[in-house]
VOPAGU-2260 file (C-alpha; in pm, 1 decimal, decimal comma):
REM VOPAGU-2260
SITE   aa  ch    i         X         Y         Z
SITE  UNK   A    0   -5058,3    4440,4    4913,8
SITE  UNK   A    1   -5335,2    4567,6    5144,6
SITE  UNK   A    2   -5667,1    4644,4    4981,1
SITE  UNK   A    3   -5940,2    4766,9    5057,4
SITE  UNK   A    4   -6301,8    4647,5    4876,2
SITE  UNK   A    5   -6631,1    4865,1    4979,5
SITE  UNK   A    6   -6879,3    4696,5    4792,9
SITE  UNK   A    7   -7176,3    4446,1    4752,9
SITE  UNK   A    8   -7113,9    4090,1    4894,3
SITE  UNK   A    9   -7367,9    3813,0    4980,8
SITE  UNK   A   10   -7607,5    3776,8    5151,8
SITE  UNK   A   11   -7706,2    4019,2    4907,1
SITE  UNK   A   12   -7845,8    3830,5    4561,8
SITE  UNK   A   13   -7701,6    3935,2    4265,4
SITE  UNK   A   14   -7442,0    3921,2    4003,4
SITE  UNK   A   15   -7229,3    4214,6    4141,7
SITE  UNK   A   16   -7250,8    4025,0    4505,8
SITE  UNK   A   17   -7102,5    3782,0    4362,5
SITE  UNK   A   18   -6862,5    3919,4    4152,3
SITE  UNK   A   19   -6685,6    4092,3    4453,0
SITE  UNK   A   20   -6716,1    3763,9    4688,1
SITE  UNK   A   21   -6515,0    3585,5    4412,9
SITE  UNK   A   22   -6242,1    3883,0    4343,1
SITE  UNK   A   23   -6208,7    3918,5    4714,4
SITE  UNK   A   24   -6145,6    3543,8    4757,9
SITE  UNK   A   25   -5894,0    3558,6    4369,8
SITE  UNK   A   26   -5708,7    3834,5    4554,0
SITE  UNK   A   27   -5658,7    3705,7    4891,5
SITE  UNK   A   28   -5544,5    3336,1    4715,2
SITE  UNK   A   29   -5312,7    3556,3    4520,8
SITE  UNK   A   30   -5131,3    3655,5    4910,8
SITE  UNK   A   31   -5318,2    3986,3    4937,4
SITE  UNK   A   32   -5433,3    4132,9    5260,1
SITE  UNK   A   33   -5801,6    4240,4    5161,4
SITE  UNK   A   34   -6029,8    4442,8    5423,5
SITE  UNK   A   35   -6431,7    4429,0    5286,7
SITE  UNK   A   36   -6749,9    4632,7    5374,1
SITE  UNK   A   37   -7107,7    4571,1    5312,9
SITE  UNK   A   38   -7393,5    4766,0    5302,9
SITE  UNK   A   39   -7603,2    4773,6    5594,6
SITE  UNK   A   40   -7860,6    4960,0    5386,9
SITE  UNK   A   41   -7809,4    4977,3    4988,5
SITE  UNK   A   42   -8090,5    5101,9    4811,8
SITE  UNK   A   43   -8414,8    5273,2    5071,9
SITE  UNK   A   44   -8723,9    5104,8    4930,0
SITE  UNK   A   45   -8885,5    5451,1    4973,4
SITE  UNK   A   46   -8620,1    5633,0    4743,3
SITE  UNK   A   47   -8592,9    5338,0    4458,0
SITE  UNK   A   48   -8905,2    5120,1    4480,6
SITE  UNK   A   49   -8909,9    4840,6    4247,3
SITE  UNK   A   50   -8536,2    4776,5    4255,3
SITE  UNK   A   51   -8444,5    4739,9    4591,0
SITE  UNK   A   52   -8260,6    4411,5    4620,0
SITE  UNK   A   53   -8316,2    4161,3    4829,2
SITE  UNK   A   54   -8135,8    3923,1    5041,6
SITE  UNK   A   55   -8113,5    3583,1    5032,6
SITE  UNK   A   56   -8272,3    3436,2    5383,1
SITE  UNK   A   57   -8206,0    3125,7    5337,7
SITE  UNK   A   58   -7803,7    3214,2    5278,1
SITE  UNK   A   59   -7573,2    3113,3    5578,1
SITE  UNK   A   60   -7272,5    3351,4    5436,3
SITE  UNK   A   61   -7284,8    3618,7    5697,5
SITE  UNK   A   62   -7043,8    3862,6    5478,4
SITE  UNK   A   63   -6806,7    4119,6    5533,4
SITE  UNK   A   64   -6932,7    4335,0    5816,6
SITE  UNK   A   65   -7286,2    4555,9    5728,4
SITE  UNK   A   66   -7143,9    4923,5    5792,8
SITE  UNK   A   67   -7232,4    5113,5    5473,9
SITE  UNK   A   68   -7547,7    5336,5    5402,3
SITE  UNK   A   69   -7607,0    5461,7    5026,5
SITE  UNK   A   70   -7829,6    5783,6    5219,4
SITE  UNK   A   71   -7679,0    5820,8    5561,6
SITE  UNK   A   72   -7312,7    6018,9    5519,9
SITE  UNK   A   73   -7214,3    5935,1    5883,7
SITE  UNK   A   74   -7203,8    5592,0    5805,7
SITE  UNK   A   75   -6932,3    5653,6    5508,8
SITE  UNK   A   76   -6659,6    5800,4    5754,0
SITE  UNK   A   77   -6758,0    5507,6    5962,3
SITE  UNK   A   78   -6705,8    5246,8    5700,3
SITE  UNK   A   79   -6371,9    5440,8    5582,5
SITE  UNK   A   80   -6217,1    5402,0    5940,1
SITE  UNK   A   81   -6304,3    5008,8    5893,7
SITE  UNK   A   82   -6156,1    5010,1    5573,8
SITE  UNK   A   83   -5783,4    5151,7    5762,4
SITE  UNK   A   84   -5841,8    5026,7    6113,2
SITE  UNK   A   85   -5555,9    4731,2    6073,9
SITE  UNK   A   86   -5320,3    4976,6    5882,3
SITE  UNK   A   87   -5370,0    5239,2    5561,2
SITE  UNK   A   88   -5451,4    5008,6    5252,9
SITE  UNK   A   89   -5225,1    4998,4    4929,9
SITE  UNK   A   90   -5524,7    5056,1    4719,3
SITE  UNK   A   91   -5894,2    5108,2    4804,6
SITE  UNK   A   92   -6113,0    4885,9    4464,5
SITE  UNK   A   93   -6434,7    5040,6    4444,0
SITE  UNK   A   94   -6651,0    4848,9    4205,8
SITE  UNK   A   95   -6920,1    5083,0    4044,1
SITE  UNK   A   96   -7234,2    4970,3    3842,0
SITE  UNK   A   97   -7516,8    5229,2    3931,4
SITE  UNK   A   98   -7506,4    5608,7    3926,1
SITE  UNK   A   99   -7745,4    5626,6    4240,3
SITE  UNK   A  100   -7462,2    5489,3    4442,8
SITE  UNK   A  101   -7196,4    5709,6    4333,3
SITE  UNK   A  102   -7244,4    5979,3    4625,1
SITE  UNK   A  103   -7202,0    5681,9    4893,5
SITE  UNK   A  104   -6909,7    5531,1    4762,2
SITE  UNK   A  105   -6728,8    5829,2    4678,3
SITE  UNK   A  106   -6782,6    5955,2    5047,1
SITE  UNK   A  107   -6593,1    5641,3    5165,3
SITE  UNK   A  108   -6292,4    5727,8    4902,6
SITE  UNK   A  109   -6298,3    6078,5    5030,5
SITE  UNK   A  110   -6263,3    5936,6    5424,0
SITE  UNK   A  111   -6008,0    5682,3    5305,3
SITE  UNK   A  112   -5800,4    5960,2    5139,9
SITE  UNK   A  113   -5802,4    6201,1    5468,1
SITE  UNK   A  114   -5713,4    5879,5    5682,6
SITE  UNK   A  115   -5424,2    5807,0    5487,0
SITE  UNK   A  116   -5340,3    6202,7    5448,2
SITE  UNK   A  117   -5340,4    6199,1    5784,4
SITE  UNK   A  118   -5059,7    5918,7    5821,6
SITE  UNK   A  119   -4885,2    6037,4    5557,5
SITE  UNK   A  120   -4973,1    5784,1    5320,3
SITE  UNK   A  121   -5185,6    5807,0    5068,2
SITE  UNK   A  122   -5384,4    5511,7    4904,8
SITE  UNK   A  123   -5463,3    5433,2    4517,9
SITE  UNK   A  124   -5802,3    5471,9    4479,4
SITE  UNK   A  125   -5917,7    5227,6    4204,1
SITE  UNK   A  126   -6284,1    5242,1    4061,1
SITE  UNK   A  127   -6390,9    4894,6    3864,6
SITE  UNK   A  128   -6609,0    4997,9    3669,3
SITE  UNK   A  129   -6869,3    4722,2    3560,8
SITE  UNK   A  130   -7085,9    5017,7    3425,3
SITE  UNK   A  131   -7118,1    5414,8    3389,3
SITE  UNK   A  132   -7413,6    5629,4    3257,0
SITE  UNK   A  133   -7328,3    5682,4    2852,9
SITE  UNK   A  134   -7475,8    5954,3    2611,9
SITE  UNK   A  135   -7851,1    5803,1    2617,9
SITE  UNK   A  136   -7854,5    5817,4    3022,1
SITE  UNK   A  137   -8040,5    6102,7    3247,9
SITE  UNK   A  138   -7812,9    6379,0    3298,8
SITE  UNK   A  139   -7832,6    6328,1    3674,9
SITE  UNK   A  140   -7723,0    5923,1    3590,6
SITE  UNK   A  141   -7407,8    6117,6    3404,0
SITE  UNK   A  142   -7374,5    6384,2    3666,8
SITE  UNK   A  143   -7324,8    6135,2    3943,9
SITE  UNK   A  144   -7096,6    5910,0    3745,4
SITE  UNK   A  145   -6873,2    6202,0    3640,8
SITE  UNK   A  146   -6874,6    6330,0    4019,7
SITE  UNK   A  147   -6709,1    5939,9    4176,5
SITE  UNK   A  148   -6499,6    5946,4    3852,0
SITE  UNK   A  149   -6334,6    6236,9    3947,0
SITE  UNK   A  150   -6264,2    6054,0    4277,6
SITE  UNK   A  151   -6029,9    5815,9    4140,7
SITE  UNK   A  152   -5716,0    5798,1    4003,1
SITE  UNK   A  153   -5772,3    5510,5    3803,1
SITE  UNK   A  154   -6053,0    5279,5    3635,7
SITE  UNK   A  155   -6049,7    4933,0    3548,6
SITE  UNK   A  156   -6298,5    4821,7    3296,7
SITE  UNK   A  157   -6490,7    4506,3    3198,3
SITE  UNK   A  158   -6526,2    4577,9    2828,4
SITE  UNK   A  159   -6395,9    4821,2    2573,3
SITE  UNK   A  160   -6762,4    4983,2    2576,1
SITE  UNK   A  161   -6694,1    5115,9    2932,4
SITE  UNK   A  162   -6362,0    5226,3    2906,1
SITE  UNK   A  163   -6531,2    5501,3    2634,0
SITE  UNK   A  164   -6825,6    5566,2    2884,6
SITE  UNK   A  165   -6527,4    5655,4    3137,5
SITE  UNK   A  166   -6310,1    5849,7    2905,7
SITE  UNK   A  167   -6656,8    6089,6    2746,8
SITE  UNK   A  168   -6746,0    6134,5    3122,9
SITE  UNK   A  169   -6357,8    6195,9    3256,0
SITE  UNK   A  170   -6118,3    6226,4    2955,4
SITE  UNK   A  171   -5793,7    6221,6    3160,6
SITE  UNK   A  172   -5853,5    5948,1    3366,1
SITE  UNK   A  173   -5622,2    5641,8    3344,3
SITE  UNK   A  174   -5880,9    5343,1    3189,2
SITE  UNK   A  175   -5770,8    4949,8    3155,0
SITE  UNK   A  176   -5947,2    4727,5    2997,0
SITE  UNK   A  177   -5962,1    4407,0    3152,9
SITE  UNK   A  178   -6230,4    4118,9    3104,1
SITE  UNK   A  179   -6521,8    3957,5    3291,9
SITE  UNK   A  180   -6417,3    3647,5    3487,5
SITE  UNK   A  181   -6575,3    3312,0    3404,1
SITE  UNK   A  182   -6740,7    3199,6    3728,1
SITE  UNK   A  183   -6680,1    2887,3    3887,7
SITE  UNK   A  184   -6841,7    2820,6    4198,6
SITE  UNK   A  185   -7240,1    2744,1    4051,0
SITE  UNK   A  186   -7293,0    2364,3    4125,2
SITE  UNK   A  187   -7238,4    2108,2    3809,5
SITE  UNK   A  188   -7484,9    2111,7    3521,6
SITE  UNK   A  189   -7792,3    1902,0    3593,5
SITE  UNK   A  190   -7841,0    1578,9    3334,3
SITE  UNK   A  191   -8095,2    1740,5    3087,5
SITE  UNK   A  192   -8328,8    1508,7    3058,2
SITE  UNK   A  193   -8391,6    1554,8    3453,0
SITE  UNK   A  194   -8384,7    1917,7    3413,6
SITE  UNK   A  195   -8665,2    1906,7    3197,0
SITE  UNK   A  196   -8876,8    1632,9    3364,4
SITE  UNK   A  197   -8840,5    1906,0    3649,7
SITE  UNK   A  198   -8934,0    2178,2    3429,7
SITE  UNK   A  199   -9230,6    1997,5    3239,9
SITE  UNK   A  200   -9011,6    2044,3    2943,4
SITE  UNK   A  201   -8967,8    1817,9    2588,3
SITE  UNK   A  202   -8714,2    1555,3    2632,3
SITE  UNK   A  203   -8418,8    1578,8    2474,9
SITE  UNK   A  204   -8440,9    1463,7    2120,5
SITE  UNK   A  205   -8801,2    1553,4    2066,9
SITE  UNK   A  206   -8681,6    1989,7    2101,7
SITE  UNK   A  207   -8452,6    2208,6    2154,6
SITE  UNK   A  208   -8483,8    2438,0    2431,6
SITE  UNK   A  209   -8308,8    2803,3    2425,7
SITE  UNK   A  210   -8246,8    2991,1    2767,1
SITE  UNK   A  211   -8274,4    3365,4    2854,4
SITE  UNK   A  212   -8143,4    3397,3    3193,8
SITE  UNK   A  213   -8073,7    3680,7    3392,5
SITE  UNK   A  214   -8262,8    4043,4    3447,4
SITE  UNK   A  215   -8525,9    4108,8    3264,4
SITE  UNK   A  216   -8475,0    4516,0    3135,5
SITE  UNK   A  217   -8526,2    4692,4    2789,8
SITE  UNK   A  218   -8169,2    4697,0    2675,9
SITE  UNK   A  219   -8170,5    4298,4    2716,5
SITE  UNK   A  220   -8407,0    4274,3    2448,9
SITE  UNK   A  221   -8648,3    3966,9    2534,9
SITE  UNK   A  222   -8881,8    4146,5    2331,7
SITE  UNK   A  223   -8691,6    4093,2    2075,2
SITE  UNK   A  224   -8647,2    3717,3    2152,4
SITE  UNK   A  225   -8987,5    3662,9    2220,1
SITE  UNK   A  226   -9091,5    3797,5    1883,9
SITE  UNK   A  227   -8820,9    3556,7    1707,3
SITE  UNK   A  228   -8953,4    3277,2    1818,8
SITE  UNK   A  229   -9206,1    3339,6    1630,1
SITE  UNK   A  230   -8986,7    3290,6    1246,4
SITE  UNK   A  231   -8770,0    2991,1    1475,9
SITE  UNK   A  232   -8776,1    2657,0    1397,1
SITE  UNK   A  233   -9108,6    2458,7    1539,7
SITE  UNK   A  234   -8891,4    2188,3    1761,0
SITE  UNK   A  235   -8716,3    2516,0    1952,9
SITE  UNK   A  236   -8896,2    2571,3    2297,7
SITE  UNK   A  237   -8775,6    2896,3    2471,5
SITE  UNK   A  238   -8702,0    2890,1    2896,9
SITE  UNK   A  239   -8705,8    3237,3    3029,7
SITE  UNK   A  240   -8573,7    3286,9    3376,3
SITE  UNK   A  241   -8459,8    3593,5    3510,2
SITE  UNK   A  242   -8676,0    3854,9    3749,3
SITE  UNK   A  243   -8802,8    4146,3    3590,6
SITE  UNK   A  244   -8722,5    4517,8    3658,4
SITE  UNK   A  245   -8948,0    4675,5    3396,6
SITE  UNK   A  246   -9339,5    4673,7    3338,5
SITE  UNK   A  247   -9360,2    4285,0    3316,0
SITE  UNK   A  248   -9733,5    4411,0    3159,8
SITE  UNK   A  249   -9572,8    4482,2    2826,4
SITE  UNK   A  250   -9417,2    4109,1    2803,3
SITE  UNK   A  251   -9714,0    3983,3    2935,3
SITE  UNK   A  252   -9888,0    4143,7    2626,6
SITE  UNK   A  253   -9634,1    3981,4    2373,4
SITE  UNK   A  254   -9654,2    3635,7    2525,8
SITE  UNK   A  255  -10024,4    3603,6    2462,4
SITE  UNK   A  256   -9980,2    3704,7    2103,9
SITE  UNK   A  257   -9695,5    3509,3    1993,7
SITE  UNK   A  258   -9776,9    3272,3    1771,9
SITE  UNK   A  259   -9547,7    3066,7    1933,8
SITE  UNK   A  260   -9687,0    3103,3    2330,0
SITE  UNK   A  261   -9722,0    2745,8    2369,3
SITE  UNK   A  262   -9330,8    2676,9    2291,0
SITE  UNK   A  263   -9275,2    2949,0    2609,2
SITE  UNK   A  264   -9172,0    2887,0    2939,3
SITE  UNK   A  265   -9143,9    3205,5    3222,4
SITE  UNK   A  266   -9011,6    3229,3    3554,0
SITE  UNK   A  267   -9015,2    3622,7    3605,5
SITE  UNK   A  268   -8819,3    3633,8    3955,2
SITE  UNK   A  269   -8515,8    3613,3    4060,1
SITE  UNK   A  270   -8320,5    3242,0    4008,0
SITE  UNK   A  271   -8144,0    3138,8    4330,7
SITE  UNK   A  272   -7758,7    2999,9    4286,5
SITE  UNK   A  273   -7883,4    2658,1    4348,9
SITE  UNK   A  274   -8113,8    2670,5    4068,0
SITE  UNK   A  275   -7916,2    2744,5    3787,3
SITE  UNK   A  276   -7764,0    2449,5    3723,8
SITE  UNK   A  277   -8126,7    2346,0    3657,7
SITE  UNK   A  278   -8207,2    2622,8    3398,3
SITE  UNK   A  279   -7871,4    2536,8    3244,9
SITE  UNK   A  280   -7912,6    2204,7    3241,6
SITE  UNK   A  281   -8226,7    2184,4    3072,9
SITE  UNK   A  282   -8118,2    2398,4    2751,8
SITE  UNK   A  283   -7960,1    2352,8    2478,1
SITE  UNK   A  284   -7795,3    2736,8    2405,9
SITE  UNK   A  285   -7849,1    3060,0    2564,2
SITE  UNK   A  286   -8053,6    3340,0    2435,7
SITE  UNK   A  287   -7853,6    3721,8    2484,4
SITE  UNK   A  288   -8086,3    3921,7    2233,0
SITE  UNK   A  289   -7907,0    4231,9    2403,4
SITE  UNK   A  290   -7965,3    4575,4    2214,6
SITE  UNK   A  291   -7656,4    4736,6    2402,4
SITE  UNK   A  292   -7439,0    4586,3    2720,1
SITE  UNK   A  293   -7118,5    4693,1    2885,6
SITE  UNK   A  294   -7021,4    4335,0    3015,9
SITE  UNK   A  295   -7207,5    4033,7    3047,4
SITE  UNK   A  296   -7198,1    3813,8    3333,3
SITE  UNK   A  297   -7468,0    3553,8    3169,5
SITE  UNK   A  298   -7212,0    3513,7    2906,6
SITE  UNK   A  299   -6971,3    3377,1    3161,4
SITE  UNK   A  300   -7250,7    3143,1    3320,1
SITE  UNK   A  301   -7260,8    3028,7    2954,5
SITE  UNK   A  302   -6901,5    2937,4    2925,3
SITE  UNK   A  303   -6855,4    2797,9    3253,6
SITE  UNK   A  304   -7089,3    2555,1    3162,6
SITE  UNK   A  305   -7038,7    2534,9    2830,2
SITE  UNK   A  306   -7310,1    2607,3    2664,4
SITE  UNK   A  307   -7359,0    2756,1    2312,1
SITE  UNK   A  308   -7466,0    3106,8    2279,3
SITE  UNK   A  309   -7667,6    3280,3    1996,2
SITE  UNK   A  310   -7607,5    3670,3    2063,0
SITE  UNK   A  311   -7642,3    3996,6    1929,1
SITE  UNK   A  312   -7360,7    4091,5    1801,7
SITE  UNK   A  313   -7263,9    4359,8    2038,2
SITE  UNK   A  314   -6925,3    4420,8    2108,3
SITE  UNK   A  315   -6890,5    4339,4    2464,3
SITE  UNK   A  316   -7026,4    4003,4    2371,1
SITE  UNK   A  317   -6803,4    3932,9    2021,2
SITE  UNK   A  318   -6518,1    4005,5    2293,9
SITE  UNK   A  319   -6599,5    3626,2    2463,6
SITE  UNK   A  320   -6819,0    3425,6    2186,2
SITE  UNK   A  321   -6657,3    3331,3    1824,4
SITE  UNK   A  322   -6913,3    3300,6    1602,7
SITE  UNK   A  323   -6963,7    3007,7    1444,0
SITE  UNK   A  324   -6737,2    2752,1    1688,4
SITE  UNK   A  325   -6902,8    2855,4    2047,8
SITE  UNK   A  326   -7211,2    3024,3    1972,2
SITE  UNK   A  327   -7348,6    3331,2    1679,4
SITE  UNK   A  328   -7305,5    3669,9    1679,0
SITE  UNK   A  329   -7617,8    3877,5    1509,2
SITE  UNK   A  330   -7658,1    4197,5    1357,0
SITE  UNK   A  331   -7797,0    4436,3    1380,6
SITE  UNK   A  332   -7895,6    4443,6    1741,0
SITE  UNK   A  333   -8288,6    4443,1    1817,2
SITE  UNK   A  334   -8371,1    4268,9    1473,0
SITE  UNK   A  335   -8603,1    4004,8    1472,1
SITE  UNK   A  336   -8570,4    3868,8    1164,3
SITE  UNK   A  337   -8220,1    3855,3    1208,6
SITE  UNK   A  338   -8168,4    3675,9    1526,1
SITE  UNK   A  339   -8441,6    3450,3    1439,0
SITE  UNK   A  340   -8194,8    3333,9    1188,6
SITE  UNK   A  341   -7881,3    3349,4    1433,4
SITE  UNK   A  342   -8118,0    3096,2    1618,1
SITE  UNK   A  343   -8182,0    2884,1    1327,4
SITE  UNK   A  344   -7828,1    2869,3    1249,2
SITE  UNK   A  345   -7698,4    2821,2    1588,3
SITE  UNK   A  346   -7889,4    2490,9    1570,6
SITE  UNK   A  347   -7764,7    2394,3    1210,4
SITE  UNK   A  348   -7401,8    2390,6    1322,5
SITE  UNK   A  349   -7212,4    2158,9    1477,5
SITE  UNK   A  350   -7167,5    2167,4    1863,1
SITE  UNK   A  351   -6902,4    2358,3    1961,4
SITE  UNK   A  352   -6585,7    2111,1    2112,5
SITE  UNK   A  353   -6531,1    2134,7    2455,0
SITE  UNK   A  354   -6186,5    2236,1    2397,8
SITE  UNK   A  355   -6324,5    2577,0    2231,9
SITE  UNK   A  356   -6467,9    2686,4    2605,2
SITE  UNK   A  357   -6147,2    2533,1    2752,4
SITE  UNK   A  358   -5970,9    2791,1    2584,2
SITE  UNK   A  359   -6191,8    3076,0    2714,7
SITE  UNK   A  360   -6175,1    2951,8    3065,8
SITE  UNK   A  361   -5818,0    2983,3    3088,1
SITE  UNK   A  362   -5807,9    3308,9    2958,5
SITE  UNK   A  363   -6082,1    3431,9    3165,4
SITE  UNK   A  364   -6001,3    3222,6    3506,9
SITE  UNK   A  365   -5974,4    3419,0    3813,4
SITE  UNK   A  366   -5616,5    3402,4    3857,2
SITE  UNK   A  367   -5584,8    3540,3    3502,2
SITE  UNK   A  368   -5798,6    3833,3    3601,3
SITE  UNK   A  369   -5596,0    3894,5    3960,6
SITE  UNK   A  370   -5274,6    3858,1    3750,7
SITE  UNK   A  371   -5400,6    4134,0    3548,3
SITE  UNK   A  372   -5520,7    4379,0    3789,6
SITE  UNK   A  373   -5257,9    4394,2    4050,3
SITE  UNK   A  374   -4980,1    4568,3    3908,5
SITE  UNK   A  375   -5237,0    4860,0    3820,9
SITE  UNK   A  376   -5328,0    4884,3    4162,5
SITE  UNK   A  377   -5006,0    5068,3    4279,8
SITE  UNK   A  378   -4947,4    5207,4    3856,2
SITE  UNK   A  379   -5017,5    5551,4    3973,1
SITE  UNK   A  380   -4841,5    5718,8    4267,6
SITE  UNK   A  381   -4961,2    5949,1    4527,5
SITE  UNK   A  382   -4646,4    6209,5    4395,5
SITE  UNK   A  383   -4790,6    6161,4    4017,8
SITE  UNK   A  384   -5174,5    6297,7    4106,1
């Protein structure tokens, strides 16, 4: 099949960068023809300061080509005749995570669509859907998500959480649920006790240290965490590493009164690819105190690596962890209490056998994924819209 994939791609940072980069390169090794897009601009500083993302300089991936504006429509027809230069695509895959880009993206659909009208052949136009605004969201968040829903006629989802986010905003709308890919292109794990000479860390043996990795934003709960590790054992040292897109004031306050501050380690910005094998490397489990989540690409880190995981017990994270053989699944989300005992039971078991994340791998490879997605690509037909 031709495909079409307007997205995010290095050298922009970011989990949804490289998300794409990884289903664009699963889909081509699968014999697909795929056509990408970048963004030339994706989020105006001026317009959403404090969460504009930026690029890795010192990346030598130069990307699909840099056509797309989130605020300028011309550049959305422009980036739609990329899209069908070489020929009119099977199916245009439009991953979605943020309502503020909705307008943008569902522009290019709309070009795409007229393009192919116009040579009498009409793509699929397939939104996966990493996240969509839910009943707690600003009504413009749901307004926008509703409005590039309606521009689809289909939506693949990462977790069963989504798929009911998609069907409240767009009832009728085809929904499958697929699953979150376990990545595989971070370096190896480095040795642990190196990782934590690095990090000024206890040697193994003398702690344990537990990792919370990844954005720092209310619905991840390192609140939460950080006032567990208060009730957690005394040997368990906490490594925090993740850039933060709240009011890093109010986790500044916590940090000075936890009991527990000198057990503590923060790196508030954002953790480069070539460092993670450090931060996973020097720990012993990883940390997902999450209060809500639609998919969790941390999770995957966590089993590529395999690595133990104490969790809230959240659906979309039950979905990849079994409790009690690869990591601990607490309720209720956002207790303390509680997931200071998920942590001290995490480190009473027994370590989980490699064979356990083995499993989970295979089922969540790549290939597996690609497998899965392609015959929903052409499920719906131009006649049947």
């Amino acid at each position: 099949m031709r495909l079409a994939l307007p997205s995010t791609f290095p050298p922009y940072r970011g989990g949804i960068a490289q998300f794409n980069a990884a289903l664009a390169d699963a889909l081509s090794g699968a014999g697909h023809d795929v056509v990408c897009i970048n963004w030339a601009r994706q989020y105006p500083a001026a317009w959403f300061p404090g969460i504009a993302p930026e690029e890795d300089d010192a990346s030598d991936v130069e990307g699909p080509p840099r056509l797309l504006d989130s605020v300028w429509p011309g550049t959305w027809k422009t980036s739609a005749l990329a899209l069908v230069e070489g020929g009119i695509p099977d199916a245009v895959v439009v991953p979605f995570w943020t309502s503020a880009l909705g307008p943008s993206l569902s522009g290019v659909v709309r070009h795409v669509r007229k393009a192919g009208a116009a040579a009498g052949r009409t793509p699929q136009c397939i939104g996966l859907i990493h996240n969509v605004a839910g009943p707690d969201d600003e009504g413009w968040e749901r307004y926008l998500s509703r409005q590039f829903l309606r521009g689809l006629d289909r939506a693949v989802v990462l977790s069963d959480a989504a798929a009911e986010r998609v069907h409240d905003l767009r009832p009728e709308l085809p929904v499958d649920v697929l699953f979150h890919p376990v990545y595989d292109h971070f370096p190896e794990r480095m040795d642990a006790a190196a990782a934590r000479r690095f990090l000024h860390l206890p040697p193994p043996g003398e702690a344990r240290v537990l990792l919370y990795f990844g954005s720092i934003v209310a619905s991840k709960g390192l609140d939460v965490l950080i006032e567990a590790m208060a009730e957690a054992p005394e040997d368990v040292h906490l490594l925090v590493a993740g850039e933060c897109l709240d009011a890093w004031e109010d986790y500044e306050a916590l940090l000075e009164e936890s009991p527990a501050a000198l057990r503590i380690q923060v790196h508030p910005r954002y953790i480069e690819d070539h460092e993670v094998a450090l931060f996973f490397g020097a720990a012993d489990a990883l940390a997902l105190p999450y209060r809500k989540a639609a998919q969790s690409g941390v999770t995957a880190l966590a089993v590529h690596y395999g690595l133990p995981v104490v969790a809230s017990g959240v659906r979309e994270v039950r979905e990849v962890i079994e409790d009690g053989v690869t990591g601990v699944c607490v309720e209720p989300a956002g207790d303390v209490s509680a997931f200071a005992a998920g942590i001290r039971r995490l480190f009473e078991q027994a370590a989980p056998p490699a064979a356990a994340f083995e499993a989970v791998r295979a089922r969540r490879s790549w290939a597996a994924f690609v497998e899965r997605l392609a015959p929903l690509l052409t499920a719906t037909t131009a006649a049947e819209r």
